[in-house]
N, C-alpha and C positions, 0 to 999 in steps of 0.2 A: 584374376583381378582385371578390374575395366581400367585400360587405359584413355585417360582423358584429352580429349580433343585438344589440343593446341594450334590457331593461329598465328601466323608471324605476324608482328607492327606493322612491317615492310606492304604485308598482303592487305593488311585491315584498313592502311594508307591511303593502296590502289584503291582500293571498294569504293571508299569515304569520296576521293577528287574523284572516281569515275560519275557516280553521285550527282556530286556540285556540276560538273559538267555538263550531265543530261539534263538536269534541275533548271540550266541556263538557256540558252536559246536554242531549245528543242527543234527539230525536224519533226514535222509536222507532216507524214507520208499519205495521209487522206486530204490533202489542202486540197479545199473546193477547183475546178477550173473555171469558175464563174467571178475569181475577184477581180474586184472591179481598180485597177492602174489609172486612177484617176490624177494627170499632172496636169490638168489647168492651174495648180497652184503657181508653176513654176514662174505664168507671165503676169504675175506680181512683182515679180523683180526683174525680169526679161523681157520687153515687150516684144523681143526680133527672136525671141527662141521659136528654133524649127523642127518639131518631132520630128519632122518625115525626112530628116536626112540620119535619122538615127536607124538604119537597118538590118544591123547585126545584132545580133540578142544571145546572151550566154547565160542560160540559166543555171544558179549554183543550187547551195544544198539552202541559202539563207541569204543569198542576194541573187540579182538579177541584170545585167552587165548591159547596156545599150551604147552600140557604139559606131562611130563613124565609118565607110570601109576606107580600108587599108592606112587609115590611123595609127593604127598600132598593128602588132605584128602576132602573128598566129600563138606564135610561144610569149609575147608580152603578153596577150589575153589567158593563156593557160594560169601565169605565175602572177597577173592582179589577181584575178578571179579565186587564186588558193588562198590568196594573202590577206583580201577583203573577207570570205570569211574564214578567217583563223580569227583576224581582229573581231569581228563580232563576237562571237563565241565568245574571248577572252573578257572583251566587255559586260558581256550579259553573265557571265558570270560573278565579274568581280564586283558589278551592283544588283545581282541577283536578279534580274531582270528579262525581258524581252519585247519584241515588237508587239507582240498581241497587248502587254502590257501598257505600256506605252501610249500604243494609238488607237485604245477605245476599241480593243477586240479584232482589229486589225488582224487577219491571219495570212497576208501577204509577203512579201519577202521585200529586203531594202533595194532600193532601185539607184542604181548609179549611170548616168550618161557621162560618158567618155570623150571627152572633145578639144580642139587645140583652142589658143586664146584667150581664156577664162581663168578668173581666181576661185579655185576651189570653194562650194559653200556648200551649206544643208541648207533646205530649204524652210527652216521655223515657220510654225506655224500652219505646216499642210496637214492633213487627216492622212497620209499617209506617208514612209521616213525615202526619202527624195534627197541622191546628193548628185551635184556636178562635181566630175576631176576633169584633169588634166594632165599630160604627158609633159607638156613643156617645161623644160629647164629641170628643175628639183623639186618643182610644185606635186608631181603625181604620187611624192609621199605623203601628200597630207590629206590622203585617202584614208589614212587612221584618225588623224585627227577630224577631219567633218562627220565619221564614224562614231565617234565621241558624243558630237553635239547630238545625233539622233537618238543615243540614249541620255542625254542630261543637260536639255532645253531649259528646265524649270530652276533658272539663276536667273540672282536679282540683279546683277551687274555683267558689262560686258568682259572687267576683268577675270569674274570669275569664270563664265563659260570661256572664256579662252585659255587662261589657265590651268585650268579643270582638263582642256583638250589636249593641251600640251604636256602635261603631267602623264595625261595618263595613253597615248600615243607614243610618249617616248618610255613606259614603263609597260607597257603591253603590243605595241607595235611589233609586225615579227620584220620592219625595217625602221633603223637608226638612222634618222635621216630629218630634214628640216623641225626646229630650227638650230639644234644644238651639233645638227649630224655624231651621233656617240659619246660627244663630247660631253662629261657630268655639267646635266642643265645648271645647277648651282655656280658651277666656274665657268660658264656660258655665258650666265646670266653678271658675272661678276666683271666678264669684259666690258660693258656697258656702262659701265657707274663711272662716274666724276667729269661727264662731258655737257655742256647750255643743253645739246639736241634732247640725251636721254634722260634731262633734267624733265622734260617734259614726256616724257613714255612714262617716268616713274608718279607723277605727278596721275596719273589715270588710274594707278594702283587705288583701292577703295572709293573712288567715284563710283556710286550709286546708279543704275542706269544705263542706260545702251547705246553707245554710239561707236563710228567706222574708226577704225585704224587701220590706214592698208598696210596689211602684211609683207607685201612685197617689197617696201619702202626700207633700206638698213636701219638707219640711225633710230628714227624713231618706230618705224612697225614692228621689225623684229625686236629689237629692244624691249619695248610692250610687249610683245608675245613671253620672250625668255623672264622681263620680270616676274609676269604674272604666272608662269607655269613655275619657277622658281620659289616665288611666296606661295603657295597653292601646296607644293610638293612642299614646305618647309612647316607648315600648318598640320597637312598630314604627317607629317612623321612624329609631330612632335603635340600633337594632340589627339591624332588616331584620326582611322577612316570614317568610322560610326558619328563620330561627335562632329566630323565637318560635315560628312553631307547631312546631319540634322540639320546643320547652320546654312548649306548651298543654295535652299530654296526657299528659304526667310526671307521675305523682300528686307527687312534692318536688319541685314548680315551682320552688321559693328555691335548692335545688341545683344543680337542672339550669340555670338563668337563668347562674349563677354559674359553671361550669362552661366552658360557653360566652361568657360576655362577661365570665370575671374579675373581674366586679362582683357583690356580692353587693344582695342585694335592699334594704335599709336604703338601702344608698347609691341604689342606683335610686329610691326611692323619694322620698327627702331631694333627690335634684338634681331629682326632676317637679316637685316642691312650689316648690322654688328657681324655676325658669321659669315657673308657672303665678302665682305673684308677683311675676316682676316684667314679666309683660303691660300692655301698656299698654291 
């Protein structure tokens, strides 16, 4: 009698995510040496930025590390370097994606300059994914988050790209750390409610449109950051991933939300506040 093959769940599982994984931001082992690192984008927003004091270079499997000498420390570059791409990866999976995708066949790897002084950014809008960090203070975690915005630029509001980075930096990050540090964003974000200052952070929630909020600011920057990654994460959970980024890239986000979940945004907005109050 033929005995019939049986697979475990357990094994069929591994198969399945190893899959997803490869399927995400593949290593590319034939990558030309002729791509072209083109950063004149950057002094569009920098006019004093200085490649040439950037001399150290740590190429990963999916990033590319340029950085100041003796800035950072031989074993900090080891454990960015692992950490920036873990986060890729995780990203490119979880919106199925990649760099080639992304940026018009791009088969370069994401580029991070490493420098003291500076508010972490991506650089929107370059033909290639371009971030500054930073060490100082608590700011060099949010090396996931401008990791973020390099895969999912194409939001119609600032709340949402910030949002969107914060959600998903502190939900795929392999460090917990600005601006909730661990702390569940939602009770995070719950500190912040009933004060004039974060009267105005919340007041940016569904503003249409792009404009600055320094991050670094308590009252009002972080504030906006934790509301918006809090309604963002509260959207997700409670309408699904698929059905919001169909909505992420809709320039009439409030239409489109509504459209698909019947609920118009007021009221989305009115029930997050309703739960993020009565957290215990």
């Amino acid at each position: 009698m033929k005995r019939k093959a049986y697979i475990h769940p357990l094994t069929m599982g591994l198969v399945f995510y190893s899959i997803l994984l490869w399927s995400g931001c593949k290593e590319n082992p034939t990558e030309p040496e002729n791509i072209n690192y083109d950063y004149s984008y950057i002094y569009h927003y920098r006019s004093d930025f200085d490649i040439s004091k950037f001399t150290v270079i740590k190429e990963n499997r999916y990033s590319r590390l340029m950085m100041i000498p003796n800035y950072i420390t031989d074993s900090e570059v080891v454990t960015l370097s692992a950490n920036v791409d873990t986060v890729i990866n995780r990203i490119c999976v979880y919106l199925n994606t990649n760099v080639e995708k992304e940026y018009n066949g791009f088969k370069g790897k994401v580029s991070y300059f490493v420098e003291p002084g500076i508010i972490p950014r991506c650089y929107g809008g370059s033909s290639i994914p371009i971030v500054s960090i930073t060490k100082d203070n608590s700011l060099l975690s949010m090396y996931s988050h401008e990791t973020v915005h390099i895969f999912s630029m194409k939001a119609s509001s600032t709340w949402l790209l910030e949002g969107f980075a914060v959600h998903l930096a502190d939900t795929l990050g392999v460090e917990k750390l600005w601006p909730n540090y661990s702390e569940d964003l939602h009770k995070h974000a719950k500190r912040f409610i009933g004060t004039v200052l974060t009267q105005e952070a919340l007041n940016y929630i569904g503003t249409n449109g792009f404009y600055w909020v320094d991050p670094t600011t308590y009252y009002i920057g972080e504030a906006f950051y934790s509301f918006s990654g809090s309604f963002v994460r509260y959207l997700i959970q409670n309408m699904g991933k698929s059905n919001f980024l169909n909505c992420y890239s809709i320039t009439d986000f409030k239409s489109s939300l509504y459209n698909v979940t019947q609920k118009s945004f007021d009221d989305w907005e009115k029930e997050w506040l309703n739960y993020l109050n009565a957290l215990q």
